[in-house]
N, CA, C and O atoms as CSV, one atom per row, in Angstrom:
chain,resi,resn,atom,element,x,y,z
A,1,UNK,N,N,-19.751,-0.003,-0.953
A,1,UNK,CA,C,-18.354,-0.394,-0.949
A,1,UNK,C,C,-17.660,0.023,-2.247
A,1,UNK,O,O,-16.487,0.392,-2.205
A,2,UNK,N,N,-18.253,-0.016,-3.255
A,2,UNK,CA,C,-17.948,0.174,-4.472
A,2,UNK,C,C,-17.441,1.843,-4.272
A,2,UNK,O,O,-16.304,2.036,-4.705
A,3,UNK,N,N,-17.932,2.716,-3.848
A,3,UNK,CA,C,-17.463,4.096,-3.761
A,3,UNK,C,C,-16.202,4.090,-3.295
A,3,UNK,O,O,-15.216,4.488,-3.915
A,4,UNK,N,N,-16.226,3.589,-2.081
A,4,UNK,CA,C,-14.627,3.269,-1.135
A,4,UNK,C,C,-13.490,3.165,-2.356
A,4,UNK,O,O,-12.621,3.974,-2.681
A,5,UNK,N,N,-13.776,2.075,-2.814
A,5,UNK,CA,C,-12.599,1.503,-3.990
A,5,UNK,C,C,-12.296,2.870,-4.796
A,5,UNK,O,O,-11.191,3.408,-4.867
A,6,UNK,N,N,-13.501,3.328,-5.392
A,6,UNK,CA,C,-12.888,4.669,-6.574
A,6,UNK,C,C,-11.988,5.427,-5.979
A,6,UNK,O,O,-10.897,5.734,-6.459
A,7,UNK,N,N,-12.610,5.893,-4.445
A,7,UNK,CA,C,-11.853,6.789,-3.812
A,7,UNK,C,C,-10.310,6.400,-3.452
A,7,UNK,O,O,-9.381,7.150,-3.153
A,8,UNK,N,N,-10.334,5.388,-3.543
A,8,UNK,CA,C,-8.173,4.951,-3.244
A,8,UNK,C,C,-7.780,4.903,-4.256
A,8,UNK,O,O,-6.628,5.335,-4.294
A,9,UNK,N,N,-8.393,4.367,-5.796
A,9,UNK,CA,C,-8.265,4.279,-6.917
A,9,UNK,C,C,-6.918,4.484,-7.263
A,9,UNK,O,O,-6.050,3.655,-7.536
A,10,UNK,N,N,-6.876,5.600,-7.217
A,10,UNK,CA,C,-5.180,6.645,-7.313
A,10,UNK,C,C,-3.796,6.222,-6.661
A,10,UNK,O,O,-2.604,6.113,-6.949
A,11,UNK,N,N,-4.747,6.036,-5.530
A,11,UNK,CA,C,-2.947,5.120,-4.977
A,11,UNK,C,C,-2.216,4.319,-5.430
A,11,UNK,O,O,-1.043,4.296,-5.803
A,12,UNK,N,N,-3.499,3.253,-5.329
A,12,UNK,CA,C,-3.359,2.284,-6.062
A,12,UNK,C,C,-2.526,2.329,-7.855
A,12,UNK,O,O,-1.696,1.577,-8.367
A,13,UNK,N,N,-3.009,3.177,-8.212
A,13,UNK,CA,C,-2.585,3.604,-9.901
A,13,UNK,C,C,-1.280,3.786,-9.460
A,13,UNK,O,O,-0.495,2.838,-9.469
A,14,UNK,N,N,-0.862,5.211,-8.964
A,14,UNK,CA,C,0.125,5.847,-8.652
A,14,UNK,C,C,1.094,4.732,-8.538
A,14,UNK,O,O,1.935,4.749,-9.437
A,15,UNK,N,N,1.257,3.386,-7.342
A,15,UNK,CA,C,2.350,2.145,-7.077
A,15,UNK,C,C,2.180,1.709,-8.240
A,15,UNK,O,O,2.795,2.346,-9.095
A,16,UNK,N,N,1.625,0.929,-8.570
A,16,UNK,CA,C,1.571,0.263,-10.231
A,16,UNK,C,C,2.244,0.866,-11.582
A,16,UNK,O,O,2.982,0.383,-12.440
A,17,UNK,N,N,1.590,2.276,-11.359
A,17,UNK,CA,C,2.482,2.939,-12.909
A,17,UNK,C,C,4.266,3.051,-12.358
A,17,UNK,O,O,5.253,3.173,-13.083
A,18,UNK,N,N,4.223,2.984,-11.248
A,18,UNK,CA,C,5.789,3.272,-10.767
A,18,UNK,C,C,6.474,1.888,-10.612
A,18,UNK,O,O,7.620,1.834,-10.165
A,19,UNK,N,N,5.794,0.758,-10.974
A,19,UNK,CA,C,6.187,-0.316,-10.562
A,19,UNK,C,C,6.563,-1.156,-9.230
A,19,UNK,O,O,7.244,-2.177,-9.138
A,20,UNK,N,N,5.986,-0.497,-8.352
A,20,UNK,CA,C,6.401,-0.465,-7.068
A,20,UNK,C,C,5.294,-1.874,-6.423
A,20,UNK,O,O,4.264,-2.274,-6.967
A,21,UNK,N,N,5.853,-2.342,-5.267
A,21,UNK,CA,C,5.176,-3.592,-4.868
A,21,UNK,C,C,4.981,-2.698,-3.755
A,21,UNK,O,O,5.628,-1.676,-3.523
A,22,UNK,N,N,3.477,-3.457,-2.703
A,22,UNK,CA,C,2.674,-2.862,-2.151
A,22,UNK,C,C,4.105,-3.164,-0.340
A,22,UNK,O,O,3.958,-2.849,0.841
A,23,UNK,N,N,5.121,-3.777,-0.981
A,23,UNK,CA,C,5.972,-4.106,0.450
A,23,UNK,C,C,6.615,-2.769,0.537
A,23,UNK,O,O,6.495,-2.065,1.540
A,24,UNK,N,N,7.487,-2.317,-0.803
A,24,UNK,CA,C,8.406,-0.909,-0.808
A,24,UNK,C,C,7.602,0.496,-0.497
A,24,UNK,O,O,8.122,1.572,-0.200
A,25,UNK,N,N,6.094,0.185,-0.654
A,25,UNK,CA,C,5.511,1.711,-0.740
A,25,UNK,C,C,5.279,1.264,0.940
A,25,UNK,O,O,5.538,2.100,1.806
A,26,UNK,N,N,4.852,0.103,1.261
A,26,UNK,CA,C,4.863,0.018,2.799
A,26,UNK,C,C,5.933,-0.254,3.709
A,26,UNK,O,O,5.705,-0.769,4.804
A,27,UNK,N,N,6.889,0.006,3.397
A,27,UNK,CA,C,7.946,-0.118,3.984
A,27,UNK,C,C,8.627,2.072,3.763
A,27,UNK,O,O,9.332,2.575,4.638
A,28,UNK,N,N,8.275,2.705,2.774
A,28,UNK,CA,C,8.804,3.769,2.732
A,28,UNK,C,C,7.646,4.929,3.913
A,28,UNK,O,O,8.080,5.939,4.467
A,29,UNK,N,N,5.989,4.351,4.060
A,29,UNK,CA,C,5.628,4.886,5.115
A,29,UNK,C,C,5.339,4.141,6.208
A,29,UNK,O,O,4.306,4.371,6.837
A,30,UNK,N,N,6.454,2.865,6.694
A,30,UNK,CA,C,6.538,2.557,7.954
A,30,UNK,C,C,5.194,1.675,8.869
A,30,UNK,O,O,4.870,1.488,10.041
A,31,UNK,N,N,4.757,1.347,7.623
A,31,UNK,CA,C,3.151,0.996,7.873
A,31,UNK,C,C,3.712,-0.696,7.154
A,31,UNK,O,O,4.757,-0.796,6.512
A,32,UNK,N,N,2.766,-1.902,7.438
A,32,UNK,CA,C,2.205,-3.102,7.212
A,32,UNK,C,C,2.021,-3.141,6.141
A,32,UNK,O,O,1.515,-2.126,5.664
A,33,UNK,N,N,2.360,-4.448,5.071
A,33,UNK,CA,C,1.811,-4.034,3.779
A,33,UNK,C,C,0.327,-4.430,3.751
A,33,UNK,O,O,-0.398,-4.037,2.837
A,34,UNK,N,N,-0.162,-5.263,4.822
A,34,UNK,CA,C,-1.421,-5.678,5.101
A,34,UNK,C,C,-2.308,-4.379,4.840
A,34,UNK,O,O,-3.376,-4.270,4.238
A,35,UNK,N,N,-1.588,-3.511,5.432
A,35,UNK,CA,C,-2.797,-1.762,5.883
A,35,UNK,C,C,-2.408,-1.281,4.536
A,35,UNK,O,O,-3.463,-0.827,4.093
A,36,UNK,N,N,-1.629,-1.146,3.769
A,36,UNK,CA,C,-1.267,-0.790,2.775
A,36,UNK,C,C,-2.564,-1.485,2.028
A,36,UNK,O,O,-3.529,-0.721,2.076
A,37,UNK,N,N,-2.841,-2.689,1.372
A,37,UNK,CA,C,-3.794,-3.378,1.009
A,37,UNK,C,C,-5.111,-2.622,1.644
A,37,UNK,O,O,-6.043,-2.070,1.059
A,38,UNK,N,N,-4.885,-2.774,2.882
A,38,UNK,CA,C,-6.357,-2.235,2.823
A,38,UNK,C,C,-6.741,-1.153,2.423
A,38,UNK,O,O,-7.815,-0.857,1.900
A,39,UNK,N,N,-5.678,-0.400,2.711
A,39,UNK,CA,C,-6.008,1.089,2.177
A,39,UNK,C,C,-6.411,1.670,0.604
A,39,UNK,O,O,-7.027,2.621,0.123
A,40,UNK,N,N,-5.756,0.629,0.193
A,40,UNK,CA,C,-6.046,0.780,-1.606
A,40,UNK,C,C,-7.520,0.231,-1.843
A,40,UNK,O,O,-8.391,0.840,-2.464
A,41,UNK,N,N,-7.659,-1.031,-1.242
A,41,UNK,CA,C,-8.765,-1.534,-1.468
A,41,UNK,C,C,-10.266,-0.828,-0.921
A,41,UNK,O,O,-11.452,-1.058,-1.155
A,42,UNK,N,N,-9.581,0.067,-0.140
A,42,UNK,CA,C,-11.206,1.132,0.447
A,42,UNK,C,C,-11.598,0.605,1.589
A,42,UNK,O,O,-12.326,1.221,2.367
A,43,UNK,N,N,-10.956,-1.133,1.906
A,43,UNK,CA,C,-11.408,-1.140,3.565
A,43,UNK,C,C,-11.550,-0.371,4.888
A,43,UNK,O,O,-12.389,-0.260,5.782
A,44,UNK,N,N,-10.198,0.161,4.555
A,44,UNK,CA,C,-9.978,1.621,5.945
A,44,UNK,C,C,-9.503,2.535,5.384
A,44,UNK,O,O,-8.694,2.707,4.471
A,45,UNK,N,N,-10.058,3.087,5.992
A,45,UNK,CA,C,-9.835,4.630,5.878
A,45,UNK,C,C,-8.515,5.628,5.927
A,45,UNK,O,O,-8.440,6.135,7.046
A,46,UNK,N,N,-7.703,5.958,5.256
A,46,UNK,CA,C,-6.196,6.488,5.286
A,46,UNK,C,C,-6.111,7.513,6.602
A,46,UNK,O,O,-6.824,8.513,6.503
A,47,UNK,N,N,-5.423,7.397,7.664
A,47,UNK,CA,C,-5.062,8.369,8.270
A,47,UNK,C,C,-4.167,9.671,7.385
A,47,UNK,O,O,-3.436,9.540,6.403
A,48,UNK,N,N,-4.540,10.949,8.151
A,48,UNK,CA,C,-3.906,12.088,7.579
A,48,UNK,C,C,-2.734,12.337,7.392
A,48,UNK,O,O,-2.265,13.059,6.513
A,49,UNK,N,N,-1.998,11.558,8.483
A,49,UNK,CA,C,-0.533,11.563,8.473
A,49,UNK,C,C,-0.071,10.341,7.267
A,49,UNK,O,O,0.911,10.558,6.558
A,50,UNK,N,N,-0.764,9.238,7.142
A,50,UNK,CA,C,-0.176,8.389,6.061
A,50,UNK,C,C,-0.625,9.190,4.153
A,50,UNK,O,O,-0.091,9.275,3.047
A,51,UNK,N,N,-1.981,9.613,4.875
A,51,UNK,CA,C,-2.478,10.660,3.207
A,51,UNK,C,C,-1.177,11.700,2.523
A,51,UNK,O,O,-0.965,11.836,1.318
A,52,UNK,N,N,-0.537,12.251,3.457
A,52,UNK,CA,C,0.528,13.487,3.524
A,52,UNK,C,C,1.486,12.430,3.020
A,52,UNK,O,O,1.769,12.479,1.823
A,53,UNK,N,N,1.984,11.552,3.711
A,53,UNK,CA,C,3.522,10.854,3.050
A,53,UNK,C,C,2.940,10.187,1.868
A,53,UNK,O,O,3.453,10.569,0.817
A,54,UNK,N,N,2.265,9.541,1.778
A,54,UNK,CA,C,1.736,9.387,0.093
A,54,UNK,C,C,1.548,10.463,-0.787
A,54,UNK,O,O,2.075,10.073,-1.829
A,55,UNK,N,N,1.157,11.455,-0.953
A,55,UNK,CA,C,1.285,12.647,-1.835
A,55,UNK,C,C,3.282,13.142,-1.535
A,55,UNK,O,O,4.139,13.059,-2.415
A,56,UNK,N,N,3.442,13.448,-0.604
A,56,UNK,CA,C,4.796,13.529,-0.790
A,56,UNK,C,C,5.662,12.833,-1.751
A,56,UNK,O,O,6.237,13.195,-2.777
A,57,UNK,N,N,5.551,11.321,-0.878
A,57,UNK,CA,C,6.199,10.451,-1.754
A,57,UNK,C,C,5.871,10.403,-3.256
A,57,UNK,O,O,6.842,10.292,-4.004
A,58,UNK,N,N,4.503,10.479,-3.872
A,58,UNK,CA,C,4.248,10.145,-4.831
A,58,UNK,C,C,4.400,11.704,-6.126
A,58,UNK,O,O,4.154,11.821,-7.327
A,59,UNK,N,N,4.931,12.653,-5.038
A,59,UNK,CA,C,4.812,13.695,-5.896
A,59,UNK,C,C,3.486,14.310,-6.282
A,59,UNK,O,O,3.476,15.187,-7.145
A,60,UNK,N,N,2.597,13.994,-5.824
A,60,UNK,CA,C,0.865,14.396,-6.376
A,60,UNK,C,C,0.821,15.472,-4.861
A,60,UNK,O,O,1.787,15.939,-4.258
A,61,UNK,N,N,-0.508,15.613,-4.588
A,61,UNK,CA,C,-1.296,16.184,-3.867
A,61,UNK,C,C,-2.446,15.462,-3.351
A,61,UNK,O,O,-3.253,14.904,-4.094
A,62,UNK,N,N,-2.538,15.470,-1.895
A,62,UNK,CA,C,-3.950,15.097,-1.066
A,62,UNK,C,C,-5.066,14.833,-1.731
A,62,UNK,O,O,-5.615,13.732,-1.738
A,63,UNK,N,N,-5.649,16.334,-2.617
A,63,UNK,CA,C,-6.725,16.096,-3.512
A,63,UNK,C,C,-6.754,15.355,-4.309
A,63,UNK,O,O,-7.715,14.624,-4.548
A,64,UNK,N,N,-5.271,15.387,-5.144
A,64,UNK,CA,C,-6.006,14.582,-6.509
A,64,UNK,C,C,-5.603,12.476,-5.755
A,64,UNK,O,O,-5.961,11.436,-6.308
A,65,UNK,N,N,-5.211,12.544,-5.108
A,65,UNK,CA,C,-5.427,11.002,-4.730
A,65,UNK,C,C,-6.256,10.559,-3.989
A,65,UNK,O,O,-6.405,9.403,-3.594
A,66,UNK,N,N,-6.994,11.733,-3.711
A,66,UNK,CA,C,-8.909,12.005,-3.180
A,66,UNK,C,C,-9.740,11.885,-3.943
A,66,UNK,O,O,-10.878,11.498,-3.679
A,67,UNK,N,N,-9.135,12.334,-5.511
A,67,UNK,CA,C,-10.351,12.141,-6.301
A,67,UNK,C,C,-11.007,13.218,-6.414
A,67,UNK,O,O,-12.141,13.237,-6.892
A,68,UNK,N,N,-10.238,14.521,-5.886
A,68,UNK,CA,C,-10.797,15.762,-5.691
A,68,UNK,C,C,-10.564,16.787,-6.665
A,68,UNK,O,O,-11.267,17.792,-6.762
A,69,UNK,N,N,-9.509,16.510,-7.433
A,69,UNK,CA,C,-9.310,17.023,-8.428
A,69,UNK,C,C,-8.347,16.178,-9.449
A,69,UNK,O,O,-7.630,15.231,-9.126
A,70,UNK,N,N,-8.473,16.648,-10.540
A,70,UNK,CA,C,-7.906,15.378,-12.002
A,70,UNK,C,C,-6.453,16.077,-12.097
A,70,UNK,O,O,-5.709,15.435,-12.838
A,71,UNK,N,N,-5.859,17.226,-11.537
A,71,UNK,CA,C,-4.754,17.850,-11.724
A,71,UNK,C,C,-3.489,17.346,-11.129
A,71,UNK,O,O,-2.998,18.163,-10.350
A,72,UNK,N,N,-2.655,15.982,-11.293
A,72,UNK,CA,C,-1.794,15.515,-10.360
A,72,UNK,C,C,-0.758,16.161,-9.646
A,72,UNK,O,O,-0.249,15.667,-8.640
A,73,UNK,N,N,-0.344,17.532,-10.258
A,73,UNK,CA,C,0.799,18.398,-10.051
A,73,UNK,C,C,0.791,18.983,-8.656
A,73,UNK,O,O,-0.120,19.811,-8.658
A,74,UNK,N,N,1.275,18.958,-7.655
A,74,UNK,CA,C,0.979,19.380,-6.220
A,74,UNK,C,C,1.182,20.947,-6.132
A,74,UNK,O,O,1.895,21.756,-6.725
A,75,UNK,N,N,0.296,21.008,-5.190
A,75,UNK,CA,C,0.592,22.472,-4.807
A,75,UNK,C,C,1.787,23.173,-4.218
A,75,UNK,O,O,2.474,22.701,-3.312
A,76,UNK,N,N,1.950,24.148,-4.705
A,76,UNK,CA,C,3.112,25.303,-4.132
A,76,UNK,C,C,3.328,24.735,-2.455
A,76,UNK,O,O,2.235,24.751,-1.890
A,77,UNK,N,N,4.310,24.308,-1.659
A,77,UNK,CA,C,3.998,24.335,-0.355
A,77,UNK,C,C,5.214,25.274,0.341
A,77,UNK,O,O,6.301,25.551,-0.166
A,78,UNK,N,N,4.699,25.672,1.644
A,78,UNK,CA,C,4.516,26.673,2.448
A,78,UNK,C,C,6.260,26.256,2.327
A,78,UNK,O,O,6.614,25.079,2.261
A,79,UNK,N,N,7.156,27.305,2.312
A,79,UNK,CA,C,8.430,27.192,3.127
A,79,UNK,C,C,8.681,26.407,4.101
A,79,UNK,O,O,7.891,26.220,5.027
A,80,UNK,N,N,10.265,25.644,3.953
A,80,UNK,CA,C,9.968,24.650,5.334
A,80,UNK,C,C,9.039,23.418,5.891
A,80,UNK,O,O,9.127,22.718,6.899
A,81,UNK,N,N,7.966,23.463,4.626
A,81,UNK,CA,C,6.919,22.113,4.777
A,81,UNK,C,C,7.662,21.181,4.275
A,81,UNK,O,O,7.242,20.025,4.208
């Protein structure tokens, strides 16, 4: 369980350094703040479509709020994305 947690880690960071309560970041992707909670906490698992509006919203990238890379700056995206 302990792995789960590192891996949301970031989200979690990301609302906090922005000051944001777990109602406004769940209310901007249309989701429960309940699932919101869980999602930080590593209970469940982020769907792809909520992973995408969190890097959007947050200005980062998929990876690095994966834990996949330490580089927060998002990638170049495709025209029209």
């Amino acid at each position: 369980m302990r792995y789960e947690i590192l891996k949301y880690e970031r989200i979690r960071n990301f609302r906090v350094d922005k000051d944001l309560s777990q109602i406004t970041v769940a209310n901007e992707l249309n989701i429960a703040q309940n699932t919101l909670s869980q999602y930080e906490l590593g209970i469940n698992n982020i769907p792809n479509e909520i992973l995408i509006k969190l890097a959007l919203f947050y200005e980062t990238s998929t990876d690095y709020l994966l834990n996949l890379t330490d580089n927060p700056k998002p990638y170049k995206r495709k025209s029209g994305a």
